[in-house]
N, C-alpha and C positions, 0 to 999 in steps of 0.2 A: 902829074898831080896824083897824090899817095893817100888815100882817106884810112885815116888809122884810127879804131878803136875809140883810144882816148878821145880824137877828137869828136869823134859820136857819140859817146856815151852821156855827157849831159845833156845833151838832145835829145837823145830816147827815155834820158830817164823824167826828164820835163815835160816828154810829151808822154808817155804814160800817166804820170802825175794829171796831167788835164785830162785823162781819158778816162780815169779812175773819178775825177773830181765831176765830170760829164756825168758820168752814170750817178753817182750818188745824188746829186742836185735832181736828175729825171726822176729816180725814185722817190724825190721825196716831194717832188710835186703833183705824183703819181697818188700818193698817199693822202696830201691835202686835197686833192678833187674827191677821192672816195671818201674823205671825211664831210666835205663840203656835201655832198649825194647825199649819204647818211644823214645830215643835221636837216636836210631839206626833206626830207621823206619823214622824219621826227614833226616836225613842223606841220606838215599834211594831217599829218595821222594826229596830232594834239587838237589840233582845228576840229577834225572831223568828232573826237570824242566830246571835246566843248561843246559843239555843236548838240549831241546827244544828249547830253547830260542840259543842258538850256530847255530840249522837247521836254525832257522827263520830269524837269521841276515845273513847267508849264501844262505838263498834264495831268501830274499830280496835285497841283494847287485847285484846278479843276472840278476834280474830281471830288476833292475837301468842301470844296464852296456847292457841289451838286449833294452832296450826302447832308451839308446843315441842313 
């Protein structure tokens, strides 16, 4: 039994093809996790300013009603 060339080569080129298509799909789930991290830390940090800005109208309102 003779394994020629020909008869490999659409097999190497197919499985390249899946190895190539392997990576691209890891990268690019790689990419929505860091995006997902990102929008989740955006989130925290929006809360936390809310948050601040709720003290500030609250102690500024305050402060209005101690000065009449």
């Amino acid at each position: 039994m003779k394994l020629e060339i020909k008869l490999l080569a659409p097999y190497l080129v197919m499985m390249m093809g899946f190895a190539v298509s392997w990576g691209m799909l890891s990268e690019r789930l790689d990419a929505v996790e860091v995006k997902a991290d990102k929008i989740a830390q955006m989130q925290t940090d929006i809360a936390i300013i809310k948050e601040k800005i709720m003290w500030m109208e609250e102690y500024l309102i305050k402060t209005r009603e101690i000065s009449f």
